[in-house]
Each structure stands twice: as C-alpha cells, then as structure tokens.
C-alpha positions as CSV (number, residue, x, y, z in Angstrom):
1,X,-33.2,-0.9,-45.0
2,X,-36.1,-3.2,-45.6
3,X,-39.5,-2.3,-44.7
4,X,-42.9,-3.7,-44.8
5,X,-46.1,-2.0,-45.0
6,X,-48.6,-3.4,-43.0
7,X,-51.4,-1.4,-43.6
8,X,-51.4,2.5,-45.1
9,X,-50.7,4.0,-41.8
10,X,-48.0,1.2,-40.5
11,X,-44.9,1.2,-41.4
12,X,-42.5,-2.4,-40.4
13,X,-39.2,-1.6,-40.5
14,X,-37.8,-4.7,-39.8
15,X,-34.1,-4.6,-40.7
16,X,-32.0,-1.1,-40.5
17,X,-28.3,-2.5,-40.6
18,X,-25.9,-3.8,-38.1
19,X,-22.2,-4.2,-37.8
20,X,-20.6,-7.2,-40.0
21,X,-20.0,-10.2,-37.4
22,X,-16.1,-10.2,-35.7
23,X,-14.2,-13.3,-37.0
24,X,-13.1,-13.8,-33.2
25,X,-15.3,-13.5,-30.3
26,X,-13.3,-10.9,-28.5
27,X,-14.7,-7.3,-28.0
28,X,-13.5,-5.0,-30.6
29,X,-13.4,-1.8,-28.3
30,X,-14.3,-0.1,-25.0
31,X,-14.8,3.4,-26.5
32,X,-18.0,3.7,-24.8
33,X,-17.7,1.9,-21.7
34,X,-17.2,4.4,-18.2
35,X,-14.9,3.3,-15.4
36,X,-16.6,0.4,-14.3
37,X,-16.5,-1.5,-17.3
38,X,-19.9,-0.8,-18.6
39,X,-21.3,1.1,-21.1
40,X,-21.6,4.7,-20.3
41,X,-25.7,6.2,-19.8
42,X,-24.8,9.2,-21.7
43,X,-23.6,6.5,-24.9
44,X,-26.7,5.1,-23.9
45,X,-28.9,7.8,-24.8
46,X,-26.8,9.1,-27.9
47,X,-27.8,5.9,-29.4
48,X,-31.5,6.3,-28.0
49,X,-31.5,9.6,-30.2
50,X,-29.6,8.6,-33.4
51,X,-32.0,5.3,-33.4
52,X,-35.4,7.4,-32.6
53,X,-34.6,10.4,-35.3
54,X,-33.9,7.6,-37.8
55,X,-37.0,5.8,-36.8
56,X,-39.3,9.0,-36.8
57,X,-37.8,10.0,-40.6
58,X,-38.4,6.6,-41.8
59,X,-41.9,7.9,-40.6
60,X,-42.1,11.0,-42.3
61,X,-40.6,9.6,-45.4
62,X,-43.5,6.9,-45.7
63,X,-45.9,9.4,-44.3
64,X,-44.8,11.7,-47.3
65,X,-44.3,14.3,-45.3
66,X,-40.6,14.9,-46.5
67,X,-39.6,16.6,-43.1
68,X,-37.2,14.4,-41.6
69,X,-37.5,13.7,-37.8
70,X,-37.8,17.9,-36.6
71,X,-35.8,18.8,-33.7
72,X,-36.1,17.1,-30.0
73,X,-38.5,18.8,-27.0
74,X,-37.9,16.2,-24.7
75,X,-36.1,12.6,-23.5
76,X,-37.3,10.7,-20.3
77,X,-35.1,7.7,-20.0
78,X,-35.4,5.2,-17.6
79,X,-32.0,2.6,-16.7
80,X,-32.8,-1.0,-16.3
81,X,-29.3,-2.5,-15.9
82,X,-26.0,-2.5,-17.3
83,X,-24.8,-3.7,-20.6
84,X,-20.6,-4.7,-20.1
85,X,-18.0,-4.9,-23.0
86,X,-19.3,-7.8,-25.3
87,X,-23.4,-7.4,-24.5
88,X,-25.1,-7.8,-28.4
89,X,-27.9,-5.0,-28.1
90,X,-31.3,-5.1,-30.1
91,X,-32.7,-1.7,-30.1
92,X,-36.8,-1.5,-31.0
93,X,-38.0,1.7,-31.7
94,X,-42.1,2.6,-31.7
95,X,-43.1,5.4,-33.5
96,X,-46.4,7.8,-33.2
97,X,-47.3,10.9,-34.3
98,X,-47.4,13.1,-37.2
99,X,-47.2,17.2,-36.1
100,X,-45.5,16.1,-32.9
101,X,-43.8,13.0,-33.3
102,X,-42.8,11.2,-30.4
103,X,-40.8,7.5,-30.4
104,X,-40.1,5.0,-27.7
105,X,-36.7,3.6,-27.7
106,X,-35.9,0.0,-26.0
107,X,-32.6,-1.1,-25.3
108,X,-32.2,-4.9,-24.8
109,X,-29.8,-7.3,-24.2
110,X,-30.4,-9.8,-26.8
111,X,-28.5,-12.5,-25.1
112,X,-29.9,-12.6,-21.7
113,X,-33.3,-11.0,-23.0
114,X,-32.9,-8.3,-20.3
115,X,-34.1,-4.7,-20.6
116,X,-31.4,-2.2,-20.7
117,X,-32.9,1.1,-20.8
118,X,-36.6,2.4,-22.0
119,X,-36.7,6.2,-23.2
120,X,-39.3,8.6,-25.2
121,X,-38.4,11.5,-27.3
122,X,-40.7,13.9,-28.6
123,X,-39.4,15.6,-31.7
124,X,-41.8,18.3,-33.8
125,X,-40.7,20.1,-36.9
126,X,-39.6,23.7,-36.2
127,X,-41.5,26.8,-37.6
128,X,-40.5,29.8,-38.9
129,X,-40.3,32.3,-36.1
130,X,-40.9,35.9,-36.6
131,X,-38.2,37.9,-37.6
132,X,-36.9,40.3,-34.7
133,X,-34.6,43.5,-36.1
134,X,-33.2,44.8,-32.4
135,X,-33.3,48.5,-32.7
136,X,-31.5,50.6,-29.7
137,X,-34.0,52.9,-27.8
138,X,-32.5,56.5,-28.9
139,X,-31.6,58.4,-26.1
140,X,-33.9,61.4,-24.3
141,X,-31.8,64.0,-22.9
C-alpha cells in the first residue's frame, strides 16, 4: 500500500494493489459475469464494499482511531453501464467521517473512461448494547 499524506487530516492512498498483468490478452475467467455476459450488479457491489471498508480502515488507521471500518448502516448504488469479460476497472474510493464514516465508491472503466456504477456506504463502529437476561413471567394461578 503506498500512501501520501497531504495534509494532517488527508490521507492519499494512491496505490492499494492490483492483479499481476496476464501474459496473453485473453480473459482469465467469467466467475462473476451473469447470463448476459456481463458482470453481475450483486459482484458489483461486493466489490463496492470490500473496496469502501478497506478504504474507511485505511482511515481509522491514519486517524489513529484503531477501529477498523465498523459495521455497514446503508449502500445506495446507482448502475451506469455494463462492464463485459475483459473491461480493466479503476475503482476510486472517497472517504469522510470519523464517528459515522461514510465512503463513496466509483466504478470505472478505465479503457473507455466510462462510469460503471457510483455507490455510498455508511459504516459506524458498533457499541456495546445493554445486556438483556430474558426471564419467563412466572405464572398467576
């Protein structure tokens, strides 16, 4: 991972990692493609969530918070257009926040610089609740 601090509240994280190039140019799999030959919305937004939590405890880290990226609330996604067997994605991820964190995910495709799909998760760290001991109600005759 390589990062750059901008300032002591930005943090640049420029380079995360990415799959070693194929020595041919021919798609290595269709694992996450649905029956039309594209890649499947539900993929789609399992990668929106892996890339955001990793983004929003890259946060925390730097933040020195510690925490990790909390648990999500909510994910609003929005579909663009299709990315087919083949498509090189670039995923950006914005993050904000500190008690409830919340990152914007953009999926593009990097050759035809087209947006794939936009989504926001909120995440927050959870709290202790309080502790509930069920006790039957005893019986009246």
């Amino acid at each position: 991972m390589s990062v750059r601090d901008s300032s002591p509240t930005t943090l640049d994280t420029t380079h995360i990692g990415e799959m070693p190039p194929a020595k041919s140019k021919k798609p290595r799999s269709g694992d996450m493609l649905n029956g039309h030959g594209i890649m499947d919305q539900g993929c789609m937004l399992w990668l929106i969530d892996e890339c955001s939590a990793t983004a929003l405890a890259a946060q925390s880290f730097v933040g020195g918070q510690g925490e990790g990226s909390g648990v999500s609330q909510t994910m609003n996604v929005t579909f663009h257009s299709p990315a087919a067997l083949g498509t090189r994605l670039r995923i950006i991820n914005t993050t904000m926040g500190t008690t409830v964190k919340e990152c914007q995910s953009e999926m593009w495709d990097q050759d035809n610089q087209r947006l794939v799909v936009k989504g926001m998760q909120i995440m927050m760290q959870p709290q202790p609740g309080k502790q509930y001991i069920w006790r039957p109600t005893p019986i009246v005759p």
